[in-house]
N, C-alpha and C positions, 0 to 999 in steps of 0.2 A: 504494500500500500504506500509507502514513505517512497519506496521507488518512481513510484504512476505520479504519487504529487510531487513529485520535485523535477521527473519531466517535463510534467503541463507546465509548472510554474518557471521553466524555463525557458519551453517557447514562449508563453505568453508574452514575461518580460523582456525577449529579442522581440517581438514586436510592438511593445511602447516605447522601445528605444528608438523605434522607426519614426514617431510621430513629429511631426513638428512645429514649431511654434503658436502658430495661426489657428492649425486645426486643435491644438490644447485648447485654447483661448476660446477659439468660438467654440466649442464643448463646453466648456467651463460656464459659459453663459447660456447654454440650449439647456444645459443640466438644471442650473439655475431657474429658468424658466418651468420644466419640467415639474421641480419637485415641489413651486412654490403656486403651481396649478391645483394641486391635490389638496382638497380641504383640511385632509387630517394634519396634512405638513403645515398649511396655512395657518392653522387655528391654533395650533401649539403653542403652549404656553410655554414650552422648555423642550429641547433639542438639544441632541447629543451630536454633535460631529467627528470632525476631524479636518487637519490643513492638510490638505494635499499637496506632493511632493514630488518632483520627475514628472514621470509620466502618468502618473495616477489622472483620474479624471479631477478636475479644476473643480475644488469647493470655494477659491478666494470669492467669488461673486456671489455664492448662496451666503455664506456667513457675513458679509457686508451686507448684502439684503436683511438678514434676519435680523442683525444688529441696529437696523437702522428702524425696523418694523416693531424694535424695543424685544424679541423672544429673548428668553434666557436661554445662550447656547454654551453647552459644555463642551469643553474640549479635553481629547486624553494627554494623559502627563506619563510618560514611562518610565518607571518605577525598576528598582536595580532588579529585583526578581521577576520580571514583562511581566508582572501585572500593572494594569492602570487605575491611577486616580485619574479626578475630574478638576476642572478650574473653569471657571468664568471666561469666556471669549471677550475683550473690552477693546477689539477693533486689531488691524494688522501691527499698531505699536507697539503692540505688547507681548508680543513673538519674540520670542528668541530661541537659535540655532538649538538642539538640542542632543543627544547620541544619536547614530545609525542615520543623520542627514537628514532629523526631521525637526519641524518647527513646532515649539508649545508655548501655551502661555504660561507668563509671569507671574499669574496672580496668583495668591495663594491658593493651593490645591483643599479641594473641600472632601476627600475622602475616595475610593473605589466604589459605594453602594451608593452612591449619591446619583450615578446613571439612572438608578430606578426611579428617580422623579420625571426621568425624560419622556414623552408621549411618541416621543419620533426618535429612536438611536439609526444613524445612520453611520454605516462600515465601509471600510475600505474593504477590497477583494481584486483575487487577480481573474476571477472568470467566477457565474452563477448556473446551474442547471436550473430546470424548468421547475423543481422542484424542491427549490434553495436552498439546497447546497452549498456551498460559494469553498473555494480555494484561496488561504488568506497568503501570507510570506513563510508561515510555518513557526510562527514564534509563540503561539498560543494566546497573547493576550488578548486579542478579542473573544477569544472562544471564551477564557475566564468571563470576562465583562457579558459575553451573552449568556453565561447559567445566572447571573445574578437576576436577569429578567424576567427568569419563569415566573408563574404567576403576574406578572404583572398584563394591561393592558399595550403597552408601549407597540409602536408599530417599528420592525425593525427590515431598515433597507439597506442594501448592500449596492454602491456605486459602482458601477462598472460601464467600458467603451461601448457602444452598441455589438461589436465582433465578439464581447467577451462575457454575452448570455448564450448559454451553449445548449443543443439538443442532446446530446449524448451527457450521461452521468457526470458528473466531479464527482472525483475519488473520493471517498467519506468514510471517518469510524465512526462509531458507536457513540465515542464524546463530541462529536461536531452537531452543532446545534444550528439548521437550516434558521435561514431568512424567512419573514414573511411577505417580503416583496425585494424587485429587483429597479432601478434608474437607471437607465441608459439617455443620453443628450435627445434622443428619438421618440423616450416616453418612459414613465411606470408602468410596472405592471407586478397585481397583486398576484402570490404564488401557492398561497394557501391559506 
């Protein structure tokens, strides 16, 4: 199994190294429009994100939206053991560089289980099956951050390119906890 995902997440990754600027960019802003179409994303009181980094699909324009719409958006803080805490998103100034080439915020971090107040957690992923799956870097800590969710109402979407919602299976164990919807710059769509 560790073999099939670290394949896929091999090609996938040679191909967002393919992408380039522009088509980031307008993705970054079709996603944006996409997610902030959807009522439940709309109405949310609190949002979980994430900065998107390389090639990953562009959140810098949904989190400027949201922030300016006043939601309360979380952002993960990785933590020496890849689990995540949460912090307050309080606009691009408050980024800074952080291990593994990714950007978090400054502000004080307010806990790991503090996600569960979030209505909308929305995840990075390197590809989703039909049946949300999703293939993350392989470092676990979203997979922790989504058992804290059970039980709860929260709607969790996994961001991916339009090429990298797949018909065929993502490799999956027993502890991988599927999405209930998928964003692509092309649309949502709920998966269960």
């Amino acid at each position: 199994m560790r073999a099939a995902k670290q394949a896929l997440r091999e090609r996938l990754l040679s191909r967002r190294r393919e992408l380039g600027a522009r088509e980031l960019a307008e993705g970054a802003g079709a996603l944006r429009d996409v997610l902030l179409a959807d009522p439940q994303v709309a109405e949310a009181g609190t949002v979980a994100c994430y900065v998107s980094v390389g090639g990953e699909p562009g959140t810098g324009p949904l989190l400027d939206e949201l922030e300016q719409r006043g939601t309360e958006t979380l952002l993960p803080v990785r933590l020496d053991d890849g689990d995540l805490d949460w912090a307050r998103y309080t606009g691009a100034h408050g980024l800074a560089p952080a291990p593994l080439g990714l950007l978090e915020p400054q502000a004080r971090p307010l806990g790991p289980v503090e996600v569960r107040r979030a209505q909308v957690v929305m995840v990075p992923a390197l590809a989703v099956d039909r049946h949300g799956h999703r293939l993350g870097r392989g470092g676990g800590s979203y997979d922790r951050a989504l058992t804290r969710l059970v039980g709860t109402d929260a709607l969790v979407v996994a961001l991916v390119h339009d090429t990298e919602v797949l018909d065929l299976p993502v490799p999956h164990e027993r502890h991988d906890i599927p999405v209930h919807a998928v964003a692509t710059p092309s649309g949502l769509r709920r998966l269960r």
